[in-house]
C-alpha positions in Angstrom: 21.1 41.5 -68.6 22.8 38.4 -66.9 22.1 34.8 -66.3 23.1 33.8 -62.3 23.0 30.9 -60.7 23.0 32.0 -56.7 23.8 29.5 -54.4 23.2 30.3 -50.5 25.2 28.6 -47.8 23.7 28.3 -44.3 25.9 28.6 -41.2 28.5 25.5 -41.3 29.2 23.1 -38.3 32.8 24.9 -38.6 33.4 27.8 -40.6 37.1 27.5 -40.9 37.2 23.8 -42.3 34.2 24.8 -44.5 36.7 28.5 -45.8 39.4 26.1 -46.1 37.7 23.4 -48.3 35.7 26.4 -50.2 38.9 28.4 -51.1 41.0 25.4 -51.8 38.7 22.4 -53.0 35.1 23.6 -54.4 36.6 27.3 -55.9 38.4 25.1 -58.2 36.1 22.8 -59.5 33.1 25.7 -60.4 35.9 28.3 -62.1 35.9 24.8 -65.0 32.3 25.2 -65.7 32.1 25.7 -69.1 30.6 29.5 -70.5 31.2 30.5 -66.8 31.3 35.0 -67.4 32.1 35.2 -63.7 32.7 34.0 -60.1 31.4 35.9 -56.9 31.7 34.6 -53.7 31.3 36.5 -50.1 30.3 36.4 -46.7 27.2 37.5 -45.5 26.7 40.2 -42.6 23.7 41.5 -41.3 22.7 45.0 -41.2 20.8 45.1 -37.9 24.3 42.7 -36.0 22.4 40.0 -35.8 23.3 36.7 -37.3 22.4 37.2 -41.3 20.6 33.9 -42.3 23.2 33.0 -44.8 26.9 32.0 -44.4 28.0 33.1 -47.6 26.8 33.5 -51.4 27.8 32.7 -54.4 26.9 33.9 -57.6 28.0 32.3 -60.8 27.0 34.0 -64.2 26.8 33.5 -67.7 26.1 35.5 -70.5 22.8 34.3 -72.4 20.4 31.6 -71.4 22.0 29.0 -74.1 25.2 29.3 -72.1 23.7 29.0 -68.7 21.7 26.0 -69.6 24.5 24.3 -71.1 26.9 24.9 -67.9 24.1 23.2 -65.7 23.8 19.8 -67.9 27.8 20.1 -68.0 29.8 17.5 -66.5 31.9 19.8 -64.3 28.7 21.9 -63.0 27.2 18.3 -62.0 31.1 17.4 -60.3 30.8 21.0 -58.5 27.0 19.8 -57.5 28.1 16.7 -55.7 30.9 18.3 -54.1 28.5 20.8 -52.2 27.8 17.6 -49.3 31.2 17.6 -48.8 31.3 21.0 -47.0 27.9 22.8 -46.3 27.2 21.3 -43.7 24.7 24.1 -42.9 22.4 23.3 -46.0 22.4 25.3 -49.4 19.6 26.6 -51.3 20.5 27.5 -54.9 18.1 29.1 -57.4 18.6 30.9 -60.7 18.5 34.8 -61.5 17.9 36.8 -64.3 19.6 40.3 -63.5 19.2 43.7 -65.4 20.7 47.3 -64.4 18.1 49.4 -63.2 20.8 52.3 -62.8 21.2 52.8 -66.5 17.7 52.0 -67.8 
């Protein structure tokens, strides 16, 4: 099992500024959280062609629930926090996720 937090980007006002600032800016600034186990990022397509209803998704993950709650009191998770209104301008929705393999169960 794994601890996420998935954060959700909607469709920016202009996707390269927003790659740009993501890959150069906010990447950054989340790979210092502390007790951060990993860093996914991706762009979202849609199965059907049409437009997916998320630009891209993040997934951050930590190992236990001790870790994960101390990244999000952590100063650097609240500096990567604020810097989200500095580039999505399409909205975010972030939530939390607690993962397990169903394939070796």
């Amino acid at each position: 099992m794994s601890l996420k937090v998935v954060v959700c980007y909607g469709h920016p006002d202009d996707p390269d500024a927003f790659d740009a600032y993501y890959r150069d800016t906010h990447i950054p600034l989340a790979r210092k959280i502390p007790g951060l186990a990993d860093f996914t990022w991706g762009k979202c397509s849609a199965l059907e062609g049409d437009t997916p209803p998320y630009y891209g998704v993040a997934t951050l993950s930590f190992p236990d629930v001790e870790t994960l709650h101390s990244a999000l009191t952590s100063e650097e998770m609240g500096a990567a926090a604020e810097d989200v209104a500095n580039f999505a301008t399409g909205g975010v929705t972030m939530y939390t996720q607690e993962e397990r393999s169903v394939v070796t169960a």
